[in-house]
C-alpha positions, 0 to 999 in steps of 0.5 A, a space after each residue: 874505923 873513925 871516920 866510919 864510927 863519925 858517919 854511923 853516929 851522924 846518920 843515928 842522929 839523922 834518924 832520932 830526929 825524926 822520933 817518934 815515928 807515928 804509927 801511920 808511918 810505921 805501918 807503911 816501913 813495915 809494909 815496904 820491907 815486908 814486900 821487899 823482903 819477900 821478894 828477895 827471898 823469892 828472887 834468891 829461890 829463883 821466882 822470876 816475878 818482879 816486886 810489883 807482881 
């Protein structure tokens, strides 16, 4: 469980050195996960397109 809470902390530390996040680069996360979340959801209804379609 340490060795778990070290790795979680090293990786926030990763990510906080990269704030503030412009808002460019926020607006394509926010792209990709909206893609990538909508296709997931469509595959677990049984929607055979693929992320690019």
């Amino acid at each position: 469980m340490k060795n778990l809470l070290k790795k979680i902390d090293l990786l926030k530390t990763k990510i906080d050195e990269h704030k503030p996040i412009d808002s460019h680069m926020v607006k394509q996360l926010r792209e990709y996960f909206r893609i990538g979340m909508t296709y997931s959801s469509n595959a677990l209804e049984g929607n055979s397109l693929t992320e690019t379609e």
